[in-house]
Jmol script that loads the backbone (N, CA, C; Angstrom):
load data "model"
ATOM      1  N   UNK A   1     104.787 116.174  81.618  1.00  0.00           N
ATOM      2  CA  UNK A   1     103.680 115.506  80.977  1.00  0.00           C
ATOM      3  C   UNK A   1     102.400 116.275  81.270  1.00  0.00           C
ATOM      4  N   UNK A   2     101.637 116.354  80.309  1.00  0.00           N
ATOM      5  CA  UNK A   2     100.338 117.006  80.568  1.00  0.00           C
ATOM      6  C   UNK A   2      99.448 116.430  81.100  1.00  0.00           C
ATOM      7  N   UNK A   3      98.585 116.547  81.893  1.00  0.00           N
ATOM      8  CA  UNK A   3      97.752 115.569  83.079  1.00  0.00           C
ATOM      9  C   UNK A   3      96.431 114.951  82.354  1.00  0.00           C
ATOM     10  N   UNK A   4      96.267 116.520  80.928  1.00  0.00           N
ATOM     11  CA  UNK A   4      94.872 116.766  80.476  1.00  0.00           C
ATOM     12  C   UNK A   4      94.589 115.560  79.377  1.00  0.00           C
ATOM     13  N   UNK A   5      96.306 115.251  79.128  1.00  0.00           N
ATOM     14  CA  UNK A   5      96.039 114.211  77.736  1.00  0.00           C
ATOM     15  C   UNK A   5      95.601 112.900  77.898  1.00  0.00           C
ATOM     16  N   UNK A   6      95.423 112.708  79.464  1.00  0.00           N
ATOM     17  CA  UNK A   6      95.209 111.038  80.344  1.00  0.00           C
ATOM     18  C   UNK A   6      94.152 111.335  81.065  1.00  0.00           C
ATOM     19  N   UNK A   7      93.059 110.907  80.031  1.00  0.00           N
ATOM     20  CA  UNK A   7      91.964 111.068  81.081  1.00  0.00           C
ATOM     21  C   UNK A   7      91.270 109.508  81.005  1.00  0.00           C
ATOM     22  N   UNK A   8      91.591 108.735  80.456  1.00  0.00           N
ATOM     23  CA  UNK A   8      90.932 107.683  80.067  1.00  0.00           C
ATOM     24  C   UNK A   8      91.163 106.916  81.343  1.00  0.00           C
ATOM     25  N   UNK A   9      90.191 106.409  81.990  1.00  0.00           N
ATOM     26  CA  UNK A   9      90.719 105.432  82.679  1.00  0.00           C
ATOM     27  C   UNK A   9      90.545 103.698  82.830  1.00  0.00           C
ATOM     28  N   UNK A  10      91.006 102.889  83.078  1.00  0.00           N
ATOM     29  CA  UNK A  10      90.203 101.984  83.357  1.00  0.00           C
ATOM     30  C   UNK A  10      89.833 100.919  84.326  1.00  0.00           C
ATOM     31  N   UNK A  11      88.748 100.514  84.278  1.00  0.00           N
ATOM     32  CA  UNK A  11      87.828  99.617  85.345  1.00  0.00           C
ATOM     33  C   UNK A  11      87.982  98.169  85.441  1.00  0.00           C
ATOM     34  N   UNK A  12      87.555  97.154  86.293  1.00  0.00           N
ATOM     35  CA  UNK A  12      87.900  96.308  86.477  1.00  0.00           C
ATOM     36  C   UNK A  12      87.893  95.100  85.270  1.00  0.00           C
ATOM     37  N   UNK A  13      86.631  95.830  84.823  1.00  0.00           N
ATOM     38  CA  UNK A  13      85.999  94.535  83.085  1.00  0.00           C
ATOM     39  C   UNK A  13      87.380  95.020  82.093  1.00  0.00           C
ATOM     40  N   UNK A  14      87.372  96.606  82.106  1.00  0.00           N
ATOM     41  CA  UNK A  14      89.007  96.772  80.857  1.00  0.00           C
ATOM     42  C   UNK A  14      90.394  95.714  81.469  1.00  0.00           C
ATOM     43  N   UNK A  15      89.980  95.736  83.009  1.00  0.00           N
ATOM     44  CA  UNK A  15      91.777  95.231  83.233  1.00  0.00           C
ATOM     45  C   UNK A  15      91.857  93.825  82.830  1.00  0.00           C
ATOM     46  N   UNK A  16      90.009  93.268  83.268  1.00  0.00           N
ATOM     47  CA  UNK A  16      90.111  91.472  82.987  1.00  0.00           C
ATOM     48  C   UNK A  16      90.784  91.712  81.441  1.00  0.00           C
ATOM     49  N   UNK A  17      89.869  92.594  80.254  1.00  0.00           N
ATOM     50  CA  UNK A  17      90.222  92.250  78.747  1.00  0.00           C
ATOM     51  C   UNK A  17      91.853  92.448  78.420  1.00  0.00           C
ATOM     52  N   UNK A  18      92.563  93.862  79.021  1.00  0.00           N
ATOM     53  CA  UNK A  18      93.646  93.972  78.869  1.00  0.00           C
ATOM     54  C   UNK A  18      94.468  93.281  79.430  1.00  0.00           C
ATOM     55  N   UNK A  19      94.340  92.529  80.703  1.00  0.00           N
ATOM     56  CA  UNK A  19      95.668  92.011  81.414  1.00  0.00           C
ATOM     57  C   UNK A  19      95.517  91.134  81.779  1.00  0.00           C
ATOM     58  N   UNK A  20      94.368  90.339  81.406  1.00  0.00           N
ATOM     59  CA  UNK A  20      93.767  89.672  81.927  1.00  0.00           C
ATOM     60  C   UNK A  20      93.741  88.708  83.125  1.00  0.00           C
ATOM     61  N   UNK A  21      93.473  89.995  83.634  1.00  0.00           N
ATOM     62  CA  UNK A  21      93.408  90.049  85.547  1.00  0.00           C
ATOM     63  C   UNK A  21      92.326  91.377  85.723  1.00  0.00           C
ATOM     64  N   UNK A  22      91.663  90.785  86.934  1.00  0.00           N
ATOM     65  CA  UNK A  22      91.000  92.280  87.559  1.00  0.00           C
ATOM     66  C   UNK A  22      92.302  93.269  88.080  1.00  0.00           C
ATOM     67  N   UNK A  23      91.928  94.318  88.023  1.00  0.00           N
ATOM     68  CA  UNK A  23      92.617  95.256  88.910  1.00  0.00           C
ATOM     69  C   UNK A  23      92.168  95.151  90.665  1.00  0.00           C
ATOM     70  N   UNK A  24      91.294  94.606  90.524  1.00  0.00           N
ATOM     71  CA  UNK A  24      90.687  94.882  91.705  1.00  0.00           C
ATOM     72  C   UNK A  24      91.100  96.177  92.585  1.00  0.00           C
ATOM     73  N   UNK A  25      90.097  97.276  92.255  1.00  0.00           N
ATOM     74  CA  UNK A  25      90.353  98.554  92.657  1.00  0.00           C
ATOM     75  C   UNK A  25      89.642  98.669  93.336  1.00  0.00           C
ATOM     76  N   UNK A  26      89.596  99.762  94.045  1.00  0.00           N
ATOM     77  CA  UNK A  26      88.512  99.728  95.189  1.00  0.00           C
ATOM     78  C   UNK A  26      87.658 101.379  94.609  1.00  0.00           C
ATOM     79  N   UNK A  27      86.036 100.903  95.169  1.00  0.00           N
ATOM     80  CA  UNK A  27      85.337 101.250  93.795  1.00  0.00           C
ATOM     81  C   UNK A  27      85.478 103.022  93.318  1.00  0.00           C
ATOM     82  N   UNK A  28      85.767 103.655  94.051  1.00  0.00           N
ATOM     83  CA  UNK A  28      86.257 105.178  93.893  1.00  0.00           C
ATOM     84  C   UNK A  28      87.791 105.784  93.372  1.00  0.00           C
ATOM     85  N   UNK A  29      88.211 104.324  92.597  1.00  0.00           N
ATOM     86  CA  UNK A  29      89.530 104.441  92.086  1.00  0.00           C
ATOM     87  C   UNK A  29      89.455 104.105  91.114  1.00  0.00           C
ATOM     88  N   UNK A  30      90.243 104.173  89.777  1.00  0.00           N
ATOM     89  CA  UNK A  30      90.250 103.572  88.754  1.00  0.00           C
ATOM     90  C   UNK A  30      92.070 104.145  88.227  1.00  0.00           C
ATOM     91  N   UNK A  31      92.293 103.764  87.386  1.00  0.00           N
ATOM     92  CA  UNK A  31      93.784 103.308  86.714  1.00  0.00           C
ATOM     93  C   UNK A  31      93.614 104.344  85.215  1.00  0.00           C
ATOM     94  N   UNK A  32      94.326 105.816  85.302  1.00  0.00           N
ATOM     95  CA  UNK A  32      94.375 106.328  84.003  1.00  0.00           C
ATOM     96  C   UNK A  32      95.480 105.514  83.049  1.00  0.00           C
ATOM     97  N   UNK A  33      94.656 105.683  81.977  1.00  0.00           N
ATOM     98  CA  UNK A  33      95.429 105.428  80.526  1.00  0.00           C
ATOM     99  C   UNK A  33      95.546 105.696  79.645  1.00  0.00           C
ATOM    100  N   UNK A  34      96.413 105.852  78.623  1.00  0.00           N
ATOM    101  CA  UNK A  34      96.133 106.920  77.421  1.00  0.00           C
ATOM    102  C   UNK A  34      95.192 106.824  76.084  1.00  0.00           C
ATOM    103  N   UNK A  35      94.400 107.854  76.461  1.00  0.00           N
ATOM    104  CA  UNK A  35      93.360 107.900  75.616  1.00  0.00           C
ATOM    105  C   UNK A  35      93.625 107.884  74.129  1.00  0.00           C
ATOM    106  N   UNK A  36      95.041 107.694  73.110  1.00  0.00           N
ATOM    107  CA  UNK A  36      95.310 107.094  72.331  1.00  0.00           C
ATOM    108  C   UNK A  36      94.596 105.446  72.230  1.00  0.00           C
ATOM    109  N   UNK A  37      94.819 104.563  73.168  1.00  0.00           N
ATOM    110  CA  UNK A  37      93.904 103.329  72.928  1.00  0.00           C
ATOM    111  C   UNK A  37      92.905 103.366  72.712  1.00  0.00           C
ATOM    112  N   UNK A  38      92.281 104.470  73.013  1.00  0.00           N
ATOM    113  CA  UNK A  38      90.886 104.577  72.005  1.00  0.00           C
ATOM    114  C   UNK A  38      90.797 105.035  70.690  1.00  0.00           C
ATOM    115  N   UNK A  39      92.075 105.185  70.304  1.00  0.00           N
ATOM    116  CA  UNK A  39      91.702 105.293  68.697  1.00  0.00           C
ATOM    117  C   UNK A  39      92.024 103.522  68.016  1.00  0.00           C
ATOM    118  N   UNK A  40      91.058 104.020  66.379  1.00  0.00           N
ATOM    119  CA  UNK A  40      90.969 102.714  65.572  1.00  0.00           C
ATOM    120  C   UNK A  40      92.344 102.853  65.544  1.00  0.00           C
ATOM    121  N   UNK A  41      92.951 103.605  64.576  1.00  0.00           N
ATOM    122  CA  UNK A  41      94.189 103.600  64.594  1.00  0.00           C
ATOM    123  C   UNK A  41      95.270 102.418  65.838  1.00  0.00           C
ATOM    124  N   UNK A  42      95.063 103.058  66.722  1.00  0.00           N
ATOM    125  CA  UNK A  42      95.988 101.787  67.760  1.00  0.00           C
ATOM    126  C   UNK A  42      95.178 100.492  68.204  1.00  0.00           C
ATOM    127  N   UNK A  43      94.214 100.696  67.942  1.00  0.00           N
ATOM    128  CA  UNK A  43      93.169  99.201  68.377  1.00  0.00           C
ATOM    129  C   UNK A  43      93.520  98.354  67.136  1.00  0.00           C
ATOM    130  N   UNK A  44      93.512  98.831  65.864  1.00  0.00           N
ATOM    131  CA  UNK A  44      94.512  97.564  64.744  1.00  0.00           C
ATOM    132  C   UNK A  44      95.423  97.291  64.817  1.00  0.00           C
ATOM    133  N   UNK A  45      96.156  97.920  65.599  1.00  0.00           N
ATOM    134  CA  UNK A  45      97.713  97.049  65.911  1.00  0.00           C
ATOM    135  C   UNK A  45      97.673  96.662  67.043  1.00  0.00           C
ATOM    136  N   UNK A  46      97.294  96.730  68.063  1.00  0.00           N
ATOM    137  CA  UNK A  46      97.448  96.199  69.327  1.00  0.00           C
ATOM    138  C   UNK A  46      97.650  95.162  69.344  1.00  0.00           C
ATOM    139  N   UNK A  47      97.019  93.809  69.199  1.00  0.00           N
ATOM    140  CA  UNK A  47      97.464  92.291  69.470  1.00  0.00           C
ATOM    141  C   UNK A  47      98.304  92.378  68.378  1.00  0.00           C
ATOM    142  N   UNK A  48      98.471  92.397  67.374  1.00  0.00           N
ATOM    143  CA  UNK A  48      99.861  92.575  66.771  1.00  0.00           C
ATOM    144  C   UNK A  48     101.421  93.285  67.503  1.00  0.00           C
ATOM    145  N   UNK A  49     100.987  94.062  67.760  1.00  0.00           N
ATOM    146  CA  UNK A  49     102.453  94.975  68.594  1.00  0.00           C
ATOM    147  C   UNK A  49     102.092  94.071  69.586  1.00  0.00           C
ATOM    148  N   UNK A  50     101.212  93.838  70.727  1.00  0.00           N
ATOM    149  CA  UNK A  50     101.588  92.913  72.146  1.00  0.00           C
ATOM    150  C   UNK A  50     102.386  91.672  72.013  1.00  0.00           C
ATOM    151  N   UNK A  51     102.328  90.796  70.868  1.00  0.00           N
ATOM    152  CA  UNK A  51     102.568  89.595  70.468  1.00  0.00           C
ATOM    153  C   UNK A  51     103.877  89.762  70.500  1.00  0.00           C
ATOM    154  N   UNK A  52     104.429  91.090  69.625  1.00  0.00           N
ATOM    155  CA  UNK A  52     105.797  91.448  69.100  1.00  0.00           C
ATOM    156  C   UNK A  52     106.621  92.281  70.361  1.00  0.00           C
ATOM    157  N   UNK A  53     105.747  92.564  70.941  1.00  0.00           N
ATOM    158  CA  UNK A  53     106.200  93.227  72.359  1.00  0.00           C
ATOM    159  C   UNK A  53     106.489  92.093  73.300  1.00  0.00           C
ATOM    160  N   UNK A  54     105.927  90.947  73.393  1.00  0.00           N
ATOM    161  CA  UNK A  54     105.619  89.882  74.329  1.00  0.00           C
ATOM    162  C   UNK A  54     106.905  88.871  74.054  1.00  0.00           C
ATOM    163  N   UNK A  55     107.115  88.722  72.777  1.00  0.00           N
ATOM    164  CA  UNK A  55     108.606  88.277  71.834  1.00  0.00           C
ATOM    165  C   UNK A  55     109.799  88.226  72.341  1.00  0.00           C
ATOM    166  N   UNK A  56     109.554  90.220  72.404  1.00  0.00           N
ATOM    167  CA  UNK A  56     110.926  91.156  72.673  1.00  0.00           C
ATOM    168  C   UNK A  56     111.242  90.536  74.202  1.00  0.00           C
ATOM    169  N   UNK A  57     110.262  90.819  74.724  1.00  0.00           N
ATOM    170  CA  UNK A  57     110.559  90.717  76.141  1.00  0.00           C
ATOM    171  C   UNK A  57     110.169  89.561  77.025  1.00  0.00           C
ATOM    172  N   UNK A  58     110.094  88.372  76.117  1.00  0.00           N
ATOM    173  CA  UNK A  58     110.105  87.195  76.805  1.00  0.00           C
ATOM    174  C   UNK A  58     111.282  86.708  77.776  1.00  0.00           C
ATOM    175  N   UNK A  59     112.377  86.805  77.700  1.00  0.00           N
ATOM    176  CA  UNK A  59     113.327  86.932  78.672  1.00  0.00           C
ATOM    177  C   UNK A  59     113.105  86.626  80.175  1.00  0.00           C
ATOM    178  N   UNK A  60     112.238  88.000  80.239  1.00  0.00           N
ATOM    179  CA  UNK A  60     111.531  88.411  81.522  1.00  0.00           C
ATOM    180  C   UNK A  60     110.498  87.959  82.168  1.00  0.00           C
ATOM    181  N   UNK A  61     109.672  86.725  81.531  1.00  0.00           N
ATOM    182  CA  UNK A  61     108.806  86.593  81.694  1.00  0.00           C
ATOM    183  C   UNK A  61     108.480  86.189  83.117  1.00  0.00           C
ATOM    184  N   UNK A  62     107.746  86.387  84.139  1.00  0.00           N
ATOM    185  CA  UNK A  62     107.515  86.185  85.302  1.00  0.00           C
ATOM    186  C   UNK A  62     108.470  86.525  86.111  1.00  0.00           C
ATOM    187  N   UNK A  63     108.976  87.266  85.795  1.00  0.00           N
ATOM    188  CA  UNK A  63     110.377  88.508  86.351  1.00  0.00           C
ATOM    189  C   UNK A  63     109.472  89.447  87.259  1.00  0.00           C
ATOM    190  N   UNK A  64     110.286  89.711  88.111  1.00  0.00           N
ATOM    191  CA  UNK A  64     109.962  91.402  88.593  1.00  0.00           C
ATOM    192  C   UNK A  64     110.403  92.048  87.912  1.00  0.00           C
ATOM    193  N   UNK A  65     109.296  92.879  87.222  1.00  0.00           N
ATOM    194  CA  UNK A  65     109.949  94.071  85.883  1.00  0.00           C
ATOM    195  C   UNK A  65     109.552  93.566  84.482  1.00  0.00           C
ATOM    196  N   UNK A  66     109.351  92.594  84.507  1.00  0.00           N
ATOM    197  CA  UNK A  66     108.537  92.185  83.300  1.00  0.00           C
ATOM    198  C   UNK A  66     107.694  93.353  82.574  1.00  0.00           C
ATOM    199  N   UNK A  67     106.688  93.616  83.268  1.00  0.00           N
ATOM    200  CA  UNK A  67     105.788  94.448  82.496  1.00  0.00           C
ATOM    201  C   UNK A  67     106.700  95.676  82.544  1.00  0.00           C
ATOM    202  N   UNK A  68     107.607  96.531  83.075  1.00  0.00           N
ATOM    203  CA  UNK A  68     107.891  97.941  82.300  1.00  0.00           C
ATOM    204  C   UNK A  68     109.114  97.152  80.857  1.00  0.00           C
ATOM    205  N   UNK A  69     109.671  95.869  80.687  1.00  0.00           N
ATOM    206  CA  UNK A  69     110.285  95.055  79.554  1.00  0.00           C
ATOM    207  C   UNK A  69     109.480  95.397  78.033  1.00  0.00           C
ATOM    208  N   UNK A  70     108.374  94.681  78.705  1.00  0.00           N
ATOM    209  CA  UNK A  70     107.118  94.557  77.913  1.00  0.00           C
ATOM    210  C   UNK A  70     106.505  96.056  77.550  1.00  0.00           C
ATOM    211  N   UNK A  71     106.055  96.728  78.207  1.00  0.00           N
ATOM    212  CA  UNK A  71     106.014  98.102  77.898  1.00  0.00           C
ATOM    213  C   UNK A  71     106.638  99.315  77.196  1.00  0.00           C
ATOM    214  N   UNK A  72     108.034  98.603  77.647  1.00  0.00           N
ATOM    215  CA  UNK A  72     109.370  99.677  76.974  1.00  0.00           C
ATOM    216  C   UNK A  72     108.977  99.150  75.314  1.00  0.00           C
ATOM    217  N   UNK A  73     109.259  97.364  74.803  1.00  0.00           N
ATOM    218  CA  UNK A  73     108.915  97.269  73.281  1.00  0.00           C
ATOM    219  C   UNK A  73     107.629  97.700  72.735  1.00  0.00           C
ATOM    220  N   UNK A  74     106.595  97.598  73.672  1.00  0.00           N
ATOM    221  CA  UNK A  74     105.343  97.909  72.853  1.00  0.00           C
ATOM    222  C   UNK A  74     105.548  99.311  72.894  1.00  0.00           C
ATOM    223  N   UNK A  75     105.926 100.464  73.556  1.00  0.00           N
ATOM    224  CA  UNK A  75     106.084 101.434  73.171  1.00  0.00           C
ATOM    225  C   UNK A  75     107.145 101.968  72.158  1.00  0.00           C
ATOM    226  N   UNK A  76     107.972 101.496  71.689  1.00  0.00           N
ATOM    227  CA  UNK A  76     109.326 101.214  70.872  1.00  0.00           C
ATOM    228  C   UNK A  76     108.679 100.969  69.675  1.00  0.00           C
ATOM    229  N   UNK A  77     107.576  99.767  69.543  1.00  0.00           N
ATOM    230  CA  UNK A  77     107.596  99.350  67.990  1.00  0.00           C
ATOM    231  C   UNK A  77     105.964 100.380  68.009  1.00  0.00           C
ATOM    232  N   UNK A  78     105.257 100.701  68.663  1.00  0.00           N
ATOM    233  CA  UNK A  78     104.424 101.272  68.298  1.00  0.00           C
ATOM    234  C   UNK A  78     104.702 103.012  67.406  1.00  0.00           C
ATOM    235  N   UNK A  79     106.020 103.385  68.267  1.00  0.00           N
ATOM    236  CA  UNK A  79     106.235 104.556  67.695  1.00  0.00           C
ATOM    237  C   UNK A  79     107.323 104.155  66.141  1.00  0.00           C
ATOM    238  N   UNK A  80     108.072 103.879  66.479  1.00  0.00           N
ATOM    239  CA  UNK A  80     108.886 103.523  65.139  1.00  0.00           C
ATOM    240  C   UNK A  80     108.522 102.696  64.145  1.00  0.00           C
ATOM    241  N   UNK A  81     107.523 101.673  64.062  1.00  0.00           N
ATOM    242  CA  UNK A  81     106.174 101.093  63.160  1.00  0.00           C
ATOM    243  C   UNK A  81     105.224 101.684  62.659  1.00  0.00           C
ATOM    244  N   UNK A  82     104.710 102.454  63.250  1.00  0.00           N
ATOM    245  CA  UNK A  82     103.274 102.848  62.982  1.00  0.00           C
ATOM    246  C   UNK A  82     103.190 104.092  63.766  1.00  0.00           C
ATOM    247  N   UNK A  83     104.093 105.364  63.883  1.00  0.00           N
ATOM    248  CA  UNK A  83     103.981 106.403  64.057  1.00  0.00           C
ATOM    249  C   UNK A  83     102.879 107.011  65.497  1.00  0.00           C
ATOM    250  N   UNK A  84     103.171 105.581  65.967  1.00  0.00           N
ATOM    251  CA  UNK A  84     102.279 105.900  67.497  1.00  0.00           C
ATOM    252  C   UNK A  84     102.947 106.608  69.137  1.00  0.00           C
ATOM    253  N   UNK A  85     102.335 107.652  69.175  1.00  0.00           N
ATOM    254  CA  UNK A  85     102.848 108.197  70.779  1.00  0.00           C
ATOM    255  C   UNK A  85     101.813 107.435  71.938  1.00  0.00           C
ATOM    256  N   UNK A  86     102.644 106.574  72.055  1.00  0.00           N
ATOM    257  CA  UNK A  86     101.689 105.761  73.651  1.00  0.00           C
ATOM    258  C   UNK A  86     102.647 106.089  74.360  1.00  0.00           C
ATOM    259  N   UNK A  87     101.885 106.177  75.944  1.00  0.00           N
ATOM    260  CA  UNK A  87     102.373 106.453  77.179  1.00  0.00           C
ATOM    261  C   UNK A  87     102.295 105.012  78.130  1.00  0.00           C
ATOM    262  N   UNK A  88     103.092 104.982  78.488  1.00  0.00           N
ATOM    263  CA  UNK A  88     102.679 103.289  79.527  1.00  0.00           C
ATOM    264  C   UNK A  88     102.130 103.738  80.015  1.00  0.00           C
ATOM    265  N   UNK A  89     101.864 102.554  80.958  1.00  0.00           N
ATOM    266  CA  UNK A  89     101.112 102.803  82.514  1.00  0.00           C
ATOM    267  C   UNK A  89     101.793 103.409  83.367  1.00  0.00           C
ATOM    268  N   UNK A  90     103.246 103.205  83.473  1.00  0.00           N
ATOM    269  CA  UNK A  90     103.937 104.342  84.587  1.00  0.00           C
ATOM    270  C   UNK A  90     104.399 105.256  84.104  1.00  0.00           C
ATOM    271  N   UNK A  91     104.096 105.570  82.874  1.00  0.00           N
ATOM    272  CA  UNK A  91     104.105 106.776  82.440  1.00  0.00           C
ATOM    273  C   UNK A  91     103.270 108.127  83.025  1.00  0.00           C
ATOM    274  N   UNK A  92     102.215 107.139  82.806  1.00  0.00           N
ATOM    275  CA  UNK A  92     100.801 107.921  82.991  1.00  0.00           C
ATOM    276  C   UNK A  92     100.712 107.891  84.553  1.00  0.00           C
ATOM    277  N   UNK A  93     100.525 107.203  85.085  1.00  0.00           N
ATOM    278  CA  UNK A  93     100.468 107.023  87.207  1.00  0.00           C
ATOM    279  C   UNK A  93     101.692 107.036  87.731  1.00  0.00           C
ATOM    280  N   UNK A  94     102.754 107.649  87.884  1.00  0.00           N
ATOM    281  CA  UNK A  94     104.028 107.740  88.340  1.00  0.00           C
ATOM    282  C   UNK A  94     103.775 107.368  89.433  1.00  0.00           C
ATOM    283  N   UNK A  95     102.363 107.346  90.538  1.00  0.00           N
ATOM    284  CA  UNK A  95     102.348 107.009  91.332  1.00  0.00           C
ATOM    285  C   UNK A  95     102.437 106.325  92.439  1.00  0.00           C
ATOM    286  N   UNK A  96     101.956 105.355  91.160  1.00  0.00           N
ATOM    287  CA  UNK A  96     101.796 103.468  91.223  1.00  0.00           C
ATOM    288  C   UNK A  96     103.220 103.041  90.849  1.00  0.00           C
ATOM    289  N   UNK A  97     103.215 101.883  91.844  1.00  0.00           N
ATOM    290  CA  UNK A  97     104.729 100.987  91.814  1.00  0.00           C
ATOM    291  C   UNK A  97     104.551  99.654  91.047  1.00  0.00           C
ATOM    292  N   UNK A  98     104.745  99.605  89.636  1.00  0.00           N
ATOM    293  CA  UNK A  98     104.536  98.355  89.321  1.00  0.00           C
ATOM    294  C   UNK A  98     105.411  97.800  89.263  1.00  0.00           C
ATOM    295  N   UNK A  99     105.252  96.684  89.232  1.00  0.00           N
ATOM    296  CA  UNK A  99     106.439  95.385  89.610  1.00  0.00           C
ATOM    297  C   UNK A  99     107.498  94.938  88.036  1.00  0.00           C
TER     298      UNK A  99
END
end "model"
wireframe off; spacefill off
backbone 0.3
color backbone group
């Protein structure tokens, strides 16, 4: 993966809107993400694909593993729908252990 294509990152106000939860990071850290979400292009489908992503992977819901469930469809229907290359979140931070 190229490091250069993830530069976007985000801060505690993006995590309330996206996940709605703080990240609560500590303030010399922040959470890369793929700078695809900043196009119009994926900002018109987004609550559409999350809804349909959220669907897929209701199953899981309050699972450990939920969110890479949830991640795997929104990345699934984003590319085979609407011709979108998104990267998850542990795509992008291999670092980070999400649950």
């Amino acid at each position: 993966m190229n490091s250069k294509k993830h530069k976007s990152q985000l801060n505690d106000k993006e995590g309330i809107e996206r996940y709605g939860q703080e990240l609560n990071l500590p303030k010399n850290l922040s959470i890369e993400r793929d700078p695809v979400e900043d196009t119009e292009e994926f900002k018109k489908v987004e609550k559409e694909v999350d809804a349909q992503a959220e669907e897929m992977a209701k199953a899981y819901k309050g699972m450990l593993g939920y969110c890479h469930k949830f991640w795997y469809a929104k990345k699934k229907i984003l590319k085979e729908k609407y011709g979108i290359d998104w990267h998850t979140p542990a795509e992008i931070c291999p670092w980070i252990h999400y649950d």
